[in-house]
C-alpha positions in Angstrom: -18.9 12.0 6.2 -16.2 14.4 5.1 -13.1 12.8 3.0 -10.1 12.8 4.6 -6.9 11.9 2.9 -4.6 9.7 5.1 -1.5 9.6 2.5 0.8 11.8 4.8 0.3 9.4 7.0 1.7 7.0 4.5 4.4 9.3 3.4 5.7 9.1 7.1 5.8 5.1 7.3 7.3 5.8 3.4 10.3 8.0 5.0 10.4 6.2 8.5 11.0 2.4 6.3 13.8 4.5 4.2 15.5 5.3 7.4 15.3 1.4 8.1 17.2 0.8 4.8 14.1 -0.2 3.1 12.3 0.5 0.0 10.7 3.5 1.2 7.0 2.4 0.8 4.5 3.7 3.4 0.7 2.3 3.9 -2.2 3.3 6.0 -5.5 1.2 6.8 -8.2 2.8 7.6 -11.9 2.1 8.7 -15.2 2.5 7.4 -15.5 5.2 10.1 -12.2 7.0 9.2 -10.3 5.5 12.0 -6.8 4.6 11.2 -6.6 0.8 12.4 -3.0 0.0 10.7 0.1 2.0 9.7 3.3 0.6 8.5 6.4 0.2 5.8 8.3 -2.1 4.1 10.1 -4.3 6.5 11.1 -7.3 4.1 14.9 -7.0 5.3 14.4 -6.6 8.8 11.7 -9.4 8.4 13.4 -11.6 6.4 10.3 -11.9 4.5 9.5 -11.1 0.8 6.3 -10.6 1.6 6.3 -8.5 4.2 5.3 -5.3 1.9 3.3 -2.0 3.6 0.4 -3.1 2.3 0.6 -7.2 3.9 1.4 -5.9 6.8 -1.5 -3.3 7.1 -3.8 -6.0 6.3 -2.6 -8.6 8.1 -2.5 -6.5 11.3 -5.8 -5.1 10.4 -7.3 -9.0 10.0 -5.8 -9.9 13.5 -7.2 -7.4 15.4 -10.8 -7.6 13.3 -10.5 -11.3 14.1 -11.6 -11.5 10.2 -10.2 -12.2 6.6 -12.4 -9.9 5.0 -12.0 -5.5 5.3 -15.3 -4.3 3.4 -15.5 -0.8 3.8 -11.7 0.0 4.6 -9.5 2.2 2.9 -6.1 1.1 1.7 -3.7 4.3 1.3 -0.2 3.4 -0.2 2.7 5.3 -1.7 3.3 3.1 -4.3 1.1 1.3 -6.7 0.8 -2.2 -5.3 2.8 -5.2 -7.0 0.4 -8.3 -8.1 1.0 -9.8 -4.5 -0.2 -7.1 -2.8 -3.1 -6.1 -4.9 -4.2 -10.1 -4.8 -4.5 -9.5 -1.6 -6.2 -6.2 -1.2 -9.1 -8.1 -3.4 -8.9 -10.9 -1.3 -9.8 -9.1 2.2 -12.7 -7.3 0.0 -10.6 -3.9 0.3 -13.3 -0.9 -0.8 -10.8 2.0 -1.6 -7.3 2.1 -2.9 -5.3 5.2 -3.0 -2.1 5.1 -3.9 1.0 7.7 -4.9 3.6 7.1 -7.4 2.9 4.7 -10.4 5.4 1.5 -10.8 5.7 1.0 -14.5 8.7 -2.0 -13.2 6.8 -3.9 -10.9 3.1 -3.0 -10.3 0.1 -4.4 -10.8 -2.9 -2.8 -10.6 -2.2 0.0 -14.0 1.0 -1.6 -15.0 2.3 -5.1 -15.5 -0.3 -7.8 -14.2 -3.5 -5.0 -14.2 -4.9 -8.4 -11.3 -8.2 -6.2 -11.2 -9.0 -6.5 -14.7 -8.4 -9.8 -14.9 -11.9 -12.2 -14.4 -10.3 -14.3 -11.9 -10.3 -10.9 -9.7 -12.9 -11.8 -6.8 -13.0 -8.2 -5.9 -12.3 -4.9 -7.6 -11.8 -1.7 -5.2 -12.3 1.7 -6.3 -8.9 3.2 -7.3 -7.7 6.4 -6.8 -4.4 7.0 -8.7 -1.6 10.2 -8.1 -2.4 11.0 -4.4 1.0 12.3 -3.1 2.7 11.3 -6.4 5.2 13.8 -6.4 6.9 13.4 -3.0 6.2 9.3 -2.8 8.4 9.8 -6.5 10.8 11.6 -4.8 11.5 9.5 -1.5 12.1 6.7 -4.0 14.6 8.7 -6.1 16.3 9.7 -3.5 16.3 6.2 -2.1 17.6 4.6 -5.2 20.1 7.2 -5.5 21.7 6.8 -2.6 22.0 2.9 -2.9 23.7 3.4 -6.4 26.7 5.4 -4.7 
């Protein structure tokens, strides 16, 4: 099977959660067989919901629909590297593949800050793919920030 790199995809949920008036973070879950099974962004304001990050709700809808708690064999594309929240629970649901865009030296954990797959308590350790998209996932949040800041 060829690879096939779904971060635009992720890029578009990125820009489409910006427009929202979210943190412009886009994520893409996809199957073993390539097949895109859940796309979103940030929706924590419109949710009310702290949690509800790109990546949550990616897997969450993904877990639903698979009537299961585990995703071995998926794919996790994201523009941002995840916080300790999210990356808990990409090694909860067994997540095979992280890809993931710009580096978050403030709040991520998977190279920065918490490093969760490092740590022994880590029940599962993906394959990580850092820089994918970096440039323009950098960018979106920039601009983002920017704008907030007047």
């Amino acid at each position: 099977m060829r690879f096939t790199s779904h971060m635009d995809r992720a890029l578009s949920e990125a820009r489409a959660a910006a427009e929202r008036g979210e943190v412009p973070v886009g994520a893409v879950l996809v199957s073993p067989e390539g097949k895109v099974v859940a796309a979103d962004g940030n929706r924590t304001r419109e949710m009310s919901d702290p949690s509800a990050h790109a990546e949550m709700l990616v897997i969450r809808a993904a877990c639903a629909a698979l009537g299961s708690e585990r995703l071995p064999g998926y794919a996790l594309y994201v523009t941002l590297e995840p916080c300790a929240m999210c990356a808990a629970a990409i090694a909860a649901a067994r997540i095979a593949r992280l890809y993931y865009g710009a580096s978050d030296p403030k709040s991520g954990g998977v190279a920065q800050g918490a490093r969760v797959f490092s740590h022994p308590q880590a029940h599962h350790v993906p394959d990580i793919y850092d820089g994918i998209g970096a440039a323009e996932a950098e960018a979106l949040l920039r601009a983002f920030f920017a704008a907030r800041r007047g």
